[in-house]
VMD Tcl script that builds the backbone (N, CA, C; Angstrom):
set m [mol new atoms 306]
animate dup $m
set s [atomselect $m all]
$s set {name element resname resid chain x y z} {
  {N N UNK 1 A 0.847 -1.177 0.000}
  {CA C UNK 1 A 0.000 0.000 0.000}
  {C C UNK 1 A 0.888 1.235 0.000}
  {N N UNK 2 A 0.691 2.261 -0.849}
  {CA C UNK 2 A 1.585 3.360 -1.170}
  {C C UNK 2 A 0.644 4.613 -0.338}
  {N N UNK 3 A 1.797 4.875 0.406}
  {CA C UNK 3 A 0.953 5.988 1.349}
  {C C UNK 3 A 1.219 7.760 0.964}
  {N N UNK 4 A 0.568 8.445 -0.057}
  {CA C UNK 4 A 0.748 9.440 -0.217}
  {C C UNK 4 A 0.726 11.038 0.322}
  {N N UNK 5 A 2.074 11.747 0.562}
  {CA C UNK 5 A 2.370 12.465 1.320}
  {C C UNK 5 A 1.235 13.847 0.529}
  {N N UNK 6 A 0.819 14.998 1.606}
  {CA C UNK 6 A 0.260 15.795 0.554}
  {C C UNK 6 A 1.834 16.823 -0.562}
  {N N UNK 7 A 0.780 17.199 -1.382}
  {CA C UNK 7 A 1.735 18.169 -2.381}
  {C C UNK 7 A 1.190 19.201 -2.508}
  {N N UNK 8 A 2.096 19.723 -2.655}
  {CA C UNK 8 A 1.775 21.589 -2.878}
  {C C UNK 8 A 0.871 21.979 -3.965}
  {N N UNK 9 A -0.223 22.734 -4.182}
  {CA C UNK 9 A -0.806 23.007 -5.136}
  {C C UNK 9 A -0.009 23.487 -6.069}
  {N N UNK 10 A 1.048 24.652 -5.834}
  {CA C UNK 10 A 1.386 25.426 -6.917}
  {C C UNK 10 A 3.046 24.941 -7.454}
  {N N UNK 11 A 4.052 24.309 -6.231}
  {CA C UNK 11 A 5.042 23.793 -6.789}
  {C C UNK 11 A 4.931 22.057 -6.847}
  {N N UNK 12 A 4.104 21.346 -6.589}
  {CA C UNK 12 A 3.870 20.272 -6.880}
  {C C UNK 12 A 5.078 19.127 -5.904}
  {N N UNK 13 A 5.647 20.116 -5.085}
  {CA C UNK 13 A 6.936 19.502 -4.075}
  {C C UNK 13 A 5.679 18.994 -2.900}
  {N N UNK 14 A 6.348 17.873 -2.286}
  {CA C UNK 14 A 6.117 17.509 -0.644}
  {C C UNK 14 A 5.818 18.208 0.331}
  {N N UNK 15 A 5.441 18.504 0.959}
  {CA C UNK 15 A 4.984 19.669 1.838}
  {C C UNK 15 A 5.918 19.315 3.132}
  {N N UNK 16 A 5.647 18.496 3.510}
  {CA C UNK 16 A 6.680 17.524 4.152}
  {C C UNK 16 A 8.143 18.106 4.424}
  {N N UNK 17 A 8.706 17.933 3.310}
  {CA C UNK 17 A 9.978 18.023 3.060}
  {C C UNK 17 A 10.502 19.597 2.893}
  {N N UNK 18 A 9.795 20.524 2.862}
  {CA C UNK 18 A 9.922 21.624 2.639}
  {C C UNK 18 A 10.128 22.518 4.003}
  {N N UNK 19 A 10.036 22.010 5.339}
  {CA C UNK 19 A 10.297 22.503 6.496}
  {C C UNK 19 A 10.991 22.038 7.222}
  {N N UNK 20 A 12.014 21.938 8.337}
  {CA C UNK 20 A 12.715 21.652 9.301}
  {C C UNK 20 A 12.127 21.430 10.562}
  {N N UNK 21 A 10.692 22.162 10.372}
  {CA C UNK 21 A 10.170 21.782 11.955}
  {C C UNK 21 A 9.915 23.651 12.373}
  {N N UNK 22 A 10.898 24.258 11.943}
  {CA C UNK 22 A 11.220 25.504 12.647}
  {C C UNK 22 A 10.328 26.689 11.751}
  {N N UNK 23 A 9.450 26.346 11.001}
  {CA C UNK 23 A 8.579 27.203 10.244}
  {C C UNK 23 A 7.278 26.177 9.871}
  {N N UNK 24 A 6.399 27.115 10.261}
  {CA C UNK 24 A 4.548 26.603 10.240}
  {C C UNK 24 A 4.375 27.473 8.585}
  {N N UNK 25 A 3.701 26.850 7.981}
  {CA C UNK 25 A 3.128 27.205 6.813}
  {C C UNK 25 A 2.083 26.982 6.519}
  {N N UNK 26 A 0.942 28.210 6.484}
  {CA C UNK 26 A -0.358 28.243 6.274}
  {C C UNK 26 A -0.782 29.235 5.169}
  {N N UNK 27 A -1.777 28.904 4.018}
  {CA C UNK 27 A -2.594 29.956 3.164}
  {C C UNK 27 A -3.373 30.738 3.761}
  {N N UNK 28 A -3.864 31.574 3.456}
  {CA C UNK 28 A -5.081 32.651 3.670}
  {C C UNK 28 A -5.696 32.659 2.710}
  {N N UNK 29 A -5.265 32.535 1.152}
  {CA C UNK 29 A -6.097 32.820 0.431}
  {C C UNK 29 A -5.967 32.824 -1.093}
  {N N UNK 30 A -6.538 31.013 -0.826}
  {CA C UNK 30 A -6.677 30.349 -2.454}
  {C C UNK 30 A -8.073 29.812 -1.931}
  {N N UNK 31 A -8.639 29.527 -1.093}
  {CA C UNK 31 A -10.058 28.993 -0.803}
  {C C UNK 31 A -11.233 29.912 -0.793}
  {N N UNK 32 A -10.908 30.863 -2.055}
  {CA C UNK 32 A -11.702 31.853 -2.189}
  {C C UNK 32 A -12.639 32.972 -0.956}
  {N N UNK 33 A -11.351 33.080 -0.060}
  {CA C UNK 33 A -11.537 33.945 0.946}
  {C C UNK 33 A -11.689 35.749 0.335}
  {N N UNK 34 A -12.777 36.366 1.690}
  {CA C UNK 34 A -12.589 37.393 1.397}
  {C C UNK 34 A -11.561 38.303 1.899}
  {N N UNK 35 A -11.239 39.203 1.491}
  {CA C UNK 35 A -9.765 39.904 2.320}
  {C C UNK 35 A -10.106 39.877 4.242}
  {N N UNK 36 A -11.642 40.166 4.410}
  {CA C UNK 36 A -12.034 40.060 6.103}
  {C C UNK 36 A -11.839 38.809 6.824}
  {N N UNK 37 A -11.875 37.515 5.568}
  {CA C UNK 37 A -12.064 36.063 6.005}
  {C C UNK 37 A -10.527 35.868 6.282}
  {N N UNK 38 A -9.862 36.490 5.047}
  {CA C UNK 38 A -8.411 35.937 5.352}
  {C C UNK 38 A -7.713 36.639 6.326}
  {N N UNK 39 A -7.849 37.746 7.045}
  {CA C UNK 39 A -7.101 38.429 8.115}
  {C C UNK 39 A -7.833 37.197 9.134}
  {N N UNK 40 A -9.093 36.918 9.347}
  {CA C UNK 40 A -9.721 36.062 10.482}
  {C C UNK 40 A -8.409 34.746 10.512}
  {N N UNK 41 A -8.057 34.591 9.291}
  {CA C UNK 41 A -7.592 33.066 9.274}
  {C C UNK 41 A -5.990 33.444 9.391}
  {N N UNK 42 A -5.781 34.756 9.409}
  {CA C UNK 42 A -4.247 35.144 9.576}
  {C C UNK 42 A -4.336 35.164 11.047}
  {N N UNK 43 A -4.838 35.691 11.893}
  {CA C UNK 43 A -4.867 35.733 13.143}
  {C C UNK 43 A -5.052 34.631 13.873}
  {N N UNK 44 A -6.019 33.935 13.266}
  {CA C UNK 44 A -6.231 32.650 14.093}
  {C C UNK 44 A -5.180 31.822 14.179}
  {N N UNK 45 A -4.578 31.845 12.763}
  {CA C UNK 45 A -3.083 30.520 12.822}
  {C C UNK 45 A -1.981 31.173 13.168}
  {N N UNK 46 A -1.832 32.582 13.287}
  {CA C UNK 46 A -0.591 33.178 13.882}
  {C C UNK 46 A -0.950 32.899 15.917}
  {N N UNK 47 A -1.747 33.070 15.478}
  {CA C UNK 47 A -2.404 32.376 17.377}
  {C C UNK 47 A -1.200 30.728 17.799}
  {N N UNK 48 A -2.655 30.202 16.954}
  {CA C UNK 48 A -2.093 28.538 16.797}
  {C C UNK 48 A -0.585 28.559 16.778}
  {N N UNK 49 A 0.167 29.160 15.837}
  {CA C UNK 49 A 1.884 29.151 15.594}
  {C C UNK 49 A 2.504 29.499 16.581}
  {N N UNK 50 A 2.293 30.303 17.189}
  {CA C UNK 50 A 2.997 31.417 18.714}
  {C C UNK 50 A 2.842 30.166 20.013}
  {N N UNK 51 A 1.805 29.452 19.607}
  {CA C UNK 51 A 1.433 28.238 21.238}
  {C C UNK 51 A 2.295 27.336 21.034}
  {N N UNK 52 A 2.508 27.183 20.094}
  {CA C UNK 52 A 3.638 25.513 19.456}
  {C C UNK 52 A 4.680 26.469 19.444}
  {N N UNK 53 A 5.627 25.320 18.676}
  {CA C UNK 53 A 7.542 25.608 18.555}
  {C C UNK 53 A 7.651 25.943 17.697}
  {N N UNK 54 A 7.490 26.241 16.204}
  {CA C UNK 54 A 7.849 27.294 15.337}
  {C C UNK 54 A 8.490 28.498 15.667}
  {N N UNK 55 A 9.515 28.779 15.259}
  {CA C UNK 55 A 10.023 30.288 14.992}
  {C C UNK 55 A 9.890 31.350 13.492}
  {N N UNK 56 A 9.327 30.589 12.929}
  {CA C UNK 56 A 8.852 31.488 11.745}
  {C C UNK 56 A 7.259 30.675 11.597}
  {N N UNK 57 A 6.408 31.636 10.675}
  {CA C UNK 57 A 5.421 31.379 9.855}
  {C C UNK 57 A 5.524 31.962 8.562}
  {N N UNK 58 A 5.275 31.137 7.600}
  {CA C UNK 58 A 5.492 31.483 6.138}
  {C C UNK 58 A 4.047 31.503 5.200}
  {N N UNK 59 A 3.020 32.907 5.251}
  {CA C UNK 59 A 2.326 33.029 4.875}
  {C C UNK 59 A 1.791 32.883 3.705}
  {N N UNK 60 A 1.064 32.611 2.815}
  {CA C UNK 60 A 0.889 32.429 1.722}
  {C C UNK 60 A -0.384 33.400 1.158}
  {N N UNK 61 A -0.263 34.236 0.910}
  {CA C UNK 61 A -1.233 35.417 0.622}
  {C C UNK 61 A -1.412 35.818 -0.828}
  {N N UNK 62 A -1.153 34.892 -2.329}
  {CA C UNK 62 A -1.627 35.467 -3.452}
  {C C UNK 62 A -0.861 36.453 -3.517}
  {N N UNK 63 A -1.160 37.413 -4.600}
  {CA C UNK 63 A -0.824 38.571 -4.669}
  {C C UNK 63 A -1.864 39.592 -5.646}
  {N N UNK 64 A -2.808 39.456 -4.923}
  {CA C UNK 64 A -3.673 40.607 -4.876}
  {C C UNK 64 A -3.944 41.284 -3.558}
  {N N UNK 65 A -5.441 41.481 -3.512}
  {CA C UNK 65 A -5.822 42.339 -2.444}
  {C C UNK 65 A -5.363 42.196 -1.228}
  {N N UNK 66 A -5.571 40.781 -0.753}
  {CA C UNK 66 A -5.191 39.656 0.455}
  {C C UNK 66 A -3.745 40.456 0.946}
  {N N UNK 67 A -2.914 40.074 -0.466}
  {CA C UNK 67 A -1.523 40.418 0.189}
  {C C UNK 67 A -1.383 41.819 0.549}
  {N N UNK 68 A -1.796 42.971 -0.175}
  {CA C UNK 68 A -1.921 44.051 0.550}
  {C C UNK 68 A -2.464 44.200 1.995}
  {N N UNK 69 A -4.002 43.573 2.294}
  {CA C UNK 69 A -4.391 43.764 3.740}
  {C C UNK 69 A -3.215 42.982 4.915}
  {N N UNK 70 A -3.048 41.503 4.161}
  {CA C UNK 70 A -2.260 40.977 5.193}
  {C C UNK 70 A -1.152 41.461 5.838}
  {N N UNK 71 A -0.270 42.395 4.423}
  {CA C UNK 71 A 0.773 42.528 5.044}
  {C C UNK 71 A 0.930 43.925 5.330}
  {N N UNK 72 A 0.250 44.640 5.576}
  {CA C UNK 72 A -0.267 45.951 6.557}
  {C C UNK 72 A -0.622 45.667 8.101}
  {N N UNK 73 A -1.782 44.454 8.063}
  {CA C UNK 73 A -1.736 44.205 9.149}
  {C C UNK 73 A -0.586 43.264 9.905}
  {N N UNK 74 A 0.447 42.761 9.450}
  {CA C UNK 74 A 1.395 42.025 10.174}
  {C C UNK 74 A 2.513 43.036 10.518}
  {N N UNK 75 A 2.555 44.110 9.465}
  {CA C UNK 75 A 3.516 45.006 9.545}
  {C C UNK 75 A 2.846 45.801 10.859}
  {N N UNK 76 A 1.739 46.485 11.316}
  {CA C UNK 76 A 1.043 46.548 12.354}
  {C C UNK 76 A 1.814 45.806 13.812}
  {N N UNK 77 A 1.418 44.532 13.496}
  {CA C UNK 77 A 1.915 43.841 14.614}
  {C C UNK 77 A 3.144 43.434 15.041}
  {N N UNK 78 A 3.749 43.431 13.862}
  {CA C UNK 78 A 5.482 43.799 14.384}
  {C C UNK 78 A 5.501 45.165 15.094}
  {N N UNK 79 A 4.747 46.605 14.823}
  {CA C UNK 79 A 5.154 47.674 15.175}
  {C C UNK 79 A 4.508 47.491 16.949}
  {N N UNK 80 A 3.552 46.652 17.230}
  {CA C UNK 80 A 3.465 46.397 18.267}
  {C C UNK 80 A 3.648 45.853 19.217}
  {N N UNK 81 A 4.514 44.941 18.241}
  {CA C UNK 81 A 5.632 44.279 18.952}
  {C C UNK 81 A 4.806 42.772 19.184}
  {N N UNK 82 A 4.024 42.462 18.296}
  {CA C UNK 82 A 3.664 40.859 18.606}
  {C C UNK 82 A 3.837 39.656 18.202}
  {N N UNK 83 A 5.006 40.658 16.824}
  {CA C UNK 83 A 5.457 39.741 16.252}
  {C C UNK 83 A 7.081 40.333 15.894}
  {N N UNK 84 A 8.021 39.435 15.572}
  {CA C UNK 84 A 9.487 39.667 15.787}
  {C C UNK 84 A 9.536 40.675 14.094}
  {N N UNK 85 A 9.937 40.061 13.546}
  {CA C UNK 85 A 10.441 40.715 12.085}
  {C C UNK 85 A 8.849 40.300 11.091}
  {N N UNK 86 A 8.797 41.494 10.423}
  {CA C UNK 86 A 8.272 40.801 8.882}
  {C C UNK 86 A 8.890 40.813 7.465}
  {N N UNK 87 A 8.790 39.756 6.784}
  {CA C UNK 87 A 9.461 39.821 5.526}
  {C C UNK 87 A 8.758 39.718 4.214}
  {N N UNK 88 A 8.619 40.560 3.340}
  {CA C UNK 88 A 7.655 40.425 2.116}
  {C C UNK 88 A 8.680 39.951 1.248}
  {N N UNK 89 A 9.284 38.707 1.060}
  {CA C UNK 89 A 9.799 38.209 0.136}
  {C C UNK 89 A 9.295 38.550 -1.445}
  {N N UNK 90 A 10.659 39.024 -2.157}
  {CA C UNK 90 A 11.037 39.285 -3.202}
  {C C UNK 90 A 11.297 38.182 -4.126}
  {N N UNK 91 A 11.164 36.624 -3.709}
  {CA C UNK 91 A 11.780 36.101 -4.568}
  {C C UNK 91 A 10.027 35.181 -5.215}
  {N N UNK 92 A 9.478 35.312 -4.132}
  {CA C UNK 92 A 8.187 35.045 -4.111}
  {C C UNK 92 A 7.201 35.602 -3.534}
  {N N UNK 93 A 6.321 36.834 -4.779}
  {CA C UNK 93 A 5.633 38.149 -3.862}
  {C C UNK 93 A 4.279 37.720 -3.229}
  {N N UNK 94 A 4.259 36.334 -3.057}
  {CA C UNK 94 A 2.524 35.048 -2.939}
  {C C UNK 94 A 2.868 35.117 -1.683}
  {N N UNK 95 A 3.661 35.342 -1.095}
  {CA C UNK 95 A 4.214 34.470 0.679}
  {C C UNK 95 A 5.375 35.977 1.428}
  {N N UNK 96 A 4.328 35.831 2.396}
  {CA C UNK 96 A 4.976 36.604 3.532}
  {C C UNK 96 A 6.058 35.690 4.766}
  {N N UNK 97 A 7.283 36.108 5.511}
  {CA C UNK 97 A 7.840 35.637 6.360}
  {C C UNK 97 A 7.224 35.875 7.387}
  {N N UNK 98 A 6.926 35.828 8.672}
  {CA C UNK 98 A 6.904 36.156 9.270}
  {C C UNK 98 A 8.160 35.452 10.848}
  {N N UNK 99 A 9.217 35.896 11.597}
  {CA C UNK 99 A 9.230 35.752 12.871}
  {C C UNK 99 A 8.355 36.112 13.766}
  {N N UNK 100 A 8.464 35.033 14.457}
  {CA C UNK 100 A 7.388 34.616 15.657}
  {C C UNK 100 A 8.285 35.475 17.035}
  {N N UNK 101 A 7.457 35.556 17.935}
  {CA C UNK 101 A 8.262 35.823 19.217}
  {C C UNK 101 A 8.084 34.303 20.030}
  {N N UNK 102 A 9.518 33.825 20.571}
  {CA C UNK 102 A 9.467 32.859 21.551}
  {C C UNK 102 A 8.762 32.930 22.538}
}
mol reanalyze $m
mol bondsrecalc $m
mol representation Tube
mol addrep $m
């Protein structure tokens, strides 16, 4: 019996294999969220991420509207200090970094 790992929608890699343990990776918004649904679902799993051992979360926000609200509001919460660094990666403008605070 062949037990299949999930795969990434968009690079078709292991999902699995793509982390060390030390970064949580969650979407906001390919499940046809609205920009209000996906801040709900940014908050909720930046919740979830901060209770566990992760030191990063690696957001996945499209790059439309989503990624504008999201990453206003994370940039927000770094300035409030609830979250360590944010990073709007350049090499991929779909996915935000985020550091976590220990």
């Amino acid at each position: 019996m062949e037990i299949l790992a999930p795969h990434c929608p968009k690079c078709d890699g292991i999902i699995a294999d793509q982390s060390d343990g030390s970064t949580i990776q969650f979407d906001i918004a390919h499940q046809r969220e609205t920009v209000r649904e996906a801040l709900l679902k940014l908050d909720q799993n930046l919740k979830l991420a901060k209770a566990g051992l992760p030191r990063y979360a690696r957001v996945i926000v499209g790059t439309g509207k989503i990624r504008g609200e999201a990453l206003a509001w994370l940039l927000d919460a770094e300035f409030r200090g609830d979250v360590l660094r944010v990073e709007a990666l350049e090499s991929n403008r779909g996915q935000i970094l985020v550091q976590l605070k220990p």
